[in-house]
Structures are given as C-alpha cells and as structure tokens.
ROFIDREN-678729 format. One line per field, with one value per residue: x, y, z of N, C-alpha, C, CB in turn; residue number from 1; residue in one letter. Coordinates in steps of 0.1 Angstrom, whole numbers, plus 2048, in hexadecimal, padded with zeros to 3 digits. Glycine has a CB too. Layout:
N
n_xx = [X / ...]
n_yy = [Y / ...]
n_zz = [Z / ...]
ca_xx = [X / ...]
ca_yy = [Y / ...]
ca_zz = [Z / ...]
c_xx = [X / ...]
c_yy = [Y / ...]
c_zz = [Z / ...]
cb_xx = [X / ...]
cb_yy = [Y / ...]
cb_zz = [Z / ...]
i = [NUM / ...]
aa = [a / ...]
This chain:
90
n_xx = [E2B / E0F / E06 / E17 / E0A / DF1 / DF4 / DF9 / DE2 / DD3 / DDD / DD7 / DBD / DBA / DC7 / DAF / D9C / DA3 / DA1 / D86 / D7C / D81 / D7C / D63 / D4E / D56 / D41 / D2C / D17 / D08 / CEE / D04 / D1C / D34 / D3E / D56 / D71 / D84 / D84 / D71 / D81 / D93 / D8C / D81 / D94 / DA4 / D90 / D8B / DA7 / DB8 / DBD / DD7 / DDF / DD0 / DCF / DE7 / DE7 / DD5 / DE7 / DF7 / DEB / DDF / DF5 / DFA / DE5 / DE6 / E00 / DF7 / DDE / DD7 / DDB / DE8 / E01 / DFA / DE4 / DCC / DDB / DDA / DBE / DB7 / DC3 / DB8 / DA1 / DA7 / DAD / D94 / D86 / D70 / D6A / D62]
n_yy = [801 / 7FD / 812 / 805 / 7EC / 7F5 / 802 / 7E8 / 7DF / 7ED / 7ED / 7CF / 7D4 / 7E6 / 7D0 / 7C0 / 7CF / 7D8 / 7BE / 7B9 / 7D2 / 7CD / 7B6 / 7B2 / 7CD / 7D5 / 7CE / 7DB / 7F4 / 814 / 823 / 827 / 830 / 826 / 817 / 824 / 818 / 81D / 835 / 835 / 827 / 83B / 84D / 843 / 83D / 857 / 862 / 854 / 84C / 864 / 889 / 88B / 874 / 866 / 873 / 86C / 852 / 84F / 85A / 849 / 831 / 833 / 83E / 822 / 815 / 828 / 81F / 802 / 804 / 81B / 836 / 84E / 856 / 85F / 86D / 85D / 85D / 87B / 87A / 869 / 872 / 88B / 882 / 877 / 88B / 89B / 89D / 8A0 / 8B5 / 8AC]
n_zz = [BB5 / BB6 / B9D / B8A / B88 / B83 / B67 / B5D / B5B / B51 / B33 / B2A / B2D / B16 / B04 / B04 / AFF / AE1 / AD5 / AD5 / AC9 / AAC / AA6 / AAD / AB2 / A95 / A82 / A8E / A90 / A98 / A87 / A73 / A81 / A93 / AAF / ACA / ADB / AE7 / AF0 / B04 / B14 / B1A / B24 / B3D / B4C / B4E / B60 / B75 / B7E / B7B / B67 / B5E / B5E / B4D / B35 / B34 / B29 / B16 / B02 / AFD / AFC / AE2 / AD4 / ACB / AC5 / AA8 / AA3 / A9C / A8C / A82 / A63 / A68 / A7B / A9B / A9E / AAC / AC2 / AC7 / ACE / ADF / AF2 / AF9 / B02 / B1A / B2B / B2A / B45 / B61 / B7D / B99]
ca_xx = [E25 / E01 / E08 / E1A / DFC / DE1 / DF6 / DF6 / DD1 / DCD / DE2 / DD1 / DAC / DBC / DC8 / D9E / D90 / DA8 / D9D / D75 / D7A / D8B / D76 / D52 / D4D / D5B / D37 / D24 / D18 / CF8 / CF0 / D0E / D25 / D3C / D42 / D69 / D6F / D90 / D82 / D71 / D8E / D9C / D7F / D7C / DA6 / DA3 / D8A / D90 / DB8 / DBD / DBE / DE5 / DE5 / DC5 / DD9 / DF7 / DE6 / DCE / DEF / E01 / DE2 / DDA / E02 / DFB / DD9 / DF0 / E0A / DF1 / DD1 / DD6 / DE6 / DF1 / E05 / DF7 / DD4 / DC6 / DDF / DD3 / DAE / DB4 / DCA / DB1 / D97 / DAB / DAD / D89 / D7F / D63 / D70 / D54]
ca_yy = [7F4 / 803 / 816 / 7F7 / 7E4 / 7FD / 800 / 7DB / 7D8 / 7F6 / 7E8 / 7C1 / 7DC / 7E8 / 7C7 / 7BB / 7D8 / 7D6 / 7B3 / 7BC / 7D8 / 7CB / 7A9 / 7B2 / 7D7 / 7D7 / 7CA / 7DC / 7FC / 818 / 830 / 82B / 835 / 81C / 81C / 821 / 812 / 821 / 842 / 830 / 824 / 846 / 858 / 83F / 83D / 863 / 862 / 84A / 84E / 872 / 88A / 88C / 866 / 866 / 878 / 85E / 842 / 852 / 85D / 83D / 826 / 842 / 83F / 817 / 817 / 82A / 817 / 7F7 / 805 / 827 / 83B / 858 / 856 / 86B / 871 / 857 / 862 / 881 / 87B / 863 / 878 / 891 / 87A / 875 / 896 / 89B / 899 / 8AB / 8B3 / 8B0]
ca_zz = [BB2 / BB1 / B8F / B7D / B83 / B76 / B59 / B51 / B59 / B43 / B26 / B2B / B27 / B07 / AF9 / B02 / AF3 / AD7 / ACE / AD6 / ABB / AA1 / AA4 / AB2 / AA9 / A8B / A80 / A9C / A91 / A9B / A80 / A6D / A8E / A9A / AC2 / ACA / AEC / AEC / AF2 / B0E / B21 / B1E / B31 / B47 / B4E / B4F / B67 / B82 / B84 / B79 / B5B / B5D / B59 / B45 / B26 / B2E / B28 / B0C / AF9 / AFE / AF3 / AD6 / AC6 / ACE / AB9 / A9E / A9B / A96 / A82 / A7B / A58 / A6C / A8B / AA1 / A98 / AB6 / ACF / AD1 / ACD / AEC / AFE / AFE / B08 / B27 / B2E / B2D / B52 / B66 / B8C / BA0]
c_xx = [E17 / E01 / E0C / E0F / DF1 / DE6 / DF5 / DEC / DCD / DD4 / DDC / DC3 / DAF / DBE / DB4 / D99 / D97 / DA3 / D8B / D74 / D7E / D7F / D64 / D4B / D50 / D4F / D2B / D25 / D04 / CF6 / CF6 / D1C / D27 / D3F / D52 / D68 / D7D / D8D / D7D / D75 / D96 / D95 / D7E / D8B / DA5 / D98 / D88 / D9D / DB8 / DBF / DC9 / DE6 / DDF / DCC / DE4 / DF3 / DDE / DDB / DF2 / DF9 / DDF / DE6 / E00 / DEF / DE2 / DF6 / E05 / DE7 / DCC / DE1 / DED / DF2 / E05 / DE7 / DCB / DCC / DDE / DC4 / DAF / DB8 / DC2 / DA5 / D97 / DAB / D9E / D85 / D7A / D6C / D5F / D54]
c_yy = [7F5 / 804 / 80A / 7EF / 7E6 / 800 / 7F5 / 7D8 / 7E5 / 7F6 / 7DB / 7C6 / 7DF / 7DE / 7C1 / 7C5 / 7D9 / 7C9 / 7B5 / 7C8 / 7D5 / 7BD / 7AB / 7BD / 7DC / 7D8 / 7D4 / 7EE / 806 / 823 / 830 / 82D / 825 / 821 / 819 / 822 / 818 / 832 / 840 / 832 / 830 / 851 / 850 / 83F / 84D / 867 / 85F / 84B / 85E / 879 / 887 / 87C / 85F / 869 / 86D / 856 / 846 / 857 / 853 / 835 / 82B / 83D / 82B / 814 / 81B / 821 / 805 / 7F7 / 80E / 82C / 843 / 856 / 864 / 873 / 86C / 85A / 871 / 882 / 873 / 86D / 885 / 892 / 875 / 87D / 89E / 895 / 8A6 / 8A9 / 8B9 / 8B6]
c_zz = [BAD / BA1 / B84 / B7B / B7E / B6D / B52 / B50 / B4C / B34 / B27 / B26 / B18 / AFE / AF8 / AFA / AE7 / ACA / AC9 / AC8 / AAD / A9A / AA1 / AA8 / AA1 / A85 / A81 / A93 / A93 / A90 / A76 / A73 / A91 / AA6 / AC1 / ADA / AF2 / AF2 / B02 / B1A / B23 / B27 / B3A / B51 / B56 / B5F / B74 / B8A / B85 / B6B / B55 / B55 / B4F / B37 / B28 / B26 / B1C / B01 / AF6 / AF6 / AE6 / ACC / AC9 / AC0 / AAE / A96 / A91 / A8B / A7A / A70 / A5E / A7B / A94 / AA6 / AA7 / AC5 / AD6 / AD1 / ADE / AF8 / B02 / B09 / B14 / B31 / B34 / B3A / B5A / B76 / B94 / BAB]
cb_xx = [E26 / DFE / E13 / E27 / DF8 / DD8 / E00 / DFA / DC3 / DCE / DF3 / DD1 / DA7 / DC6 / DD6 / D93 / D8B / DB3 / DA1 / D70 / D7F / DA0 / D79 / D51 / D4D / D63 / D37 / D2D / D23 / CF4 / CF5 / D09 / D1B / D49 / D39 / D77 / D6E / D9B / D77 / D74 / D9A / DA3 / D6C / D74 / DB3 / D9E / D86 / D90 / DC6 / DC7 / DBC / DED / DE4 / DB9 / DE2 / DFF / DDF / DC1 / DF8 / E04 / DD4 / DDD / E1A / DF8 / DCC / DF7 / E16 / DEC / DC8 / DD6 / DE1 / DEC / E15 / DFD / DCE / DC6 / DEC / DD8 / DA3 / DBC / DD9 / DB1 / D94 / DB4 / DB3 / D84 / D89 / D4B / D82 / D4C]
cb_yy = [7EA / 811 / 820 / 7EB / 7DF / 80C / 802 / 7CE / 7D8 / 807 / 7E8 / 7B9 / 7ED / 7EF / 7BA / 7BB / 7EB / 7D5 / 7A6 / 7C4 / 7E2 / 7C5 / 79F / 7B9 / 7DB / 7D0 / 7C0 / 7D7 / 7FB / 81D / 839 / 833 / 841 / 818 / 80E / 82F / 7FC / 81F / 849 / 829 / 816 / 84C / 85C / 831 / 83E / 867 / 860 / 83C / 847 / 873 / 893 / 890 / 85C / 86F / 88D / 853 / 836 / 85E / 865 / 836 / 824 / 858 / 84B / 813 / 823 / 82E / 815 / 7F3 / 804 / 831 / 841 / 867 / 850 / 873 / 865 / 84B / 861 / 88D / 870 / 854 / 87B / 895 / 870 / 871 / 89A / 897 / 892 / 8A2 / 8BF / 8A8]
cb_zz = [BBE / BB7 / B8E / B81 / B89 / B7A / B55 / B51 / B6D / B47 / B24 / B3B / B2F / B05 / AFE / B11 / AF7 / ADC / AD8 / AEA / ABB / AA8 / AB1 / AC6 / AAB / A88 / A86 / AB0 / A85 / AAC / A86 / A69 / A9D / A94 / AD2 / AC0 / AEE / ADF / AE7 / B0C / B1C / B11 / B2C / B44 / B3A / B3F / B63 / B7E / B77 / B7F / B58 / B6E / B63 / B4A / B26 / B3A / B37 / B11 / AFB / B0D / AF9 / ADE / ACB / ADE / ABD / AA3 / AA7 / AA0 / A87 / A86 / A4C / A68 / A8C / A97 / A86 / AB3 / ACF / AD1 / ABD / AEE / AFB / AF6 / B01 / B27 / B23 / B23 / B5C / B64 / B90 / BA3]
i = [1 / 2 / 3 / 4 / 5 / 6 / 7 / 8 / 9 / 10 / 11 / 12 / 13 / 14 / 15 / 16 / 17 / 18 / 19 / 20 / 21 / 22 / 23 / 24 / 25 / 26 / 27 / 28 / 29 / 30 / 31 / 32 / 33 / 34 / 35 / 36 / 37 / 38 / 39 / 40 / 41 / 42 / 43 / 44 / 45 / 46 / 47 / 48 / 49 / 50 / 51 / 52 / 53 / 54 / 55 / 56 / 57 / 58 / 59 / 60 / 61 / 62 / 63 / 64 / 65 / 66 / 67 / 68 / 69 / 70 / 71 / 72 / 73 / 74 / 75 / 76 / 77 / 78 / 79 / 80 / 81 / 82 / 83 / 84 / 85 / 86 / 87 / 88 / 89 / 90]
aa = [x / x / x / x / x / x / x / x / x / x / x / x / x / x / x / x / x / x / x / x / x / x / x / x / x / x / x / x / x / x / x / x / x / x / x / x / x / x / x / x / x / x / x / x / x / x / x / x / x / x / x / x / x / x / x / x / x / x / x / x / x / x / x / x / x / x / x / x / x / x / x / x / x / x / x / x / x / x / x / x / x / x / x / x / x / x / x / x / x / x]
C-alpha cells in the first residue's frame, strides 16, 4: 500500500512540475540555461527512497517526458534514469 501511494504522489509531482515547466519556466531562464525540474525530482526520488527505485521512476518519467515533448524516445529516460541513480551513501 506504501509503494502505490509514493507512486501516485510521485506521478501527481510530475504532472505539477510538468505544468510549472511547460508554463512558468519556459520563460524563466539564467545565462541562457533553462532549469529542468525533472532532473530534480529524480535526485531527490533517488535519494530519499532508493537508487534501485530512483532509476525506476527516473526511467519511467524520462520515456513519459518522451513520449509527450521529446523527438527521440529515449534520450530523457536515460538522462533521468541516471539522475536517479546518482546517490551519495553516507
């Protein structure tokens, strides 16, 4: 029961930061550099739960991103899923 519900709160985070990028930071930029919040949620996913689950959920959101905004399928699932992967053990 645990897991189902940190997946829907962590797919309900993706549809917020989905809208917040698309709408907000679309605009929003420092340098030239756009912030991607999806990278974010996948260090922070990765971090808090685990790497194992950290790459799930950074693949998953990654071929999700894809299939909505990206030319090549593939490209964001593994930039996230690596980004999930990325954890420090302290």
């Amino acid at each position: 029961m645990k897991k189902i519900l940190s997946t829907a709160i962590i797919f309900l985070i993706f549809i917020l930061i989905y809208f917040l990028q698309s709408n907000f930071f679309n605009w929003f930029n420092i340098a030239g550099v756009k912030p991607n919040l999806f990278v974010i949620l996948a260090l922070i996913v990765g971090l808090f739960v685990g790497k194992v689950y950290g790459a799930t959920v950074g693949i998953a959101l990654g071929l999700l991103l894809d299939f909505f905004i990206g030319r090549n399928i593939g490209i964001y699932g593994i930039q996230l899923g690596i980004a999930g992967l990325l954890r420090r053990n302290i």
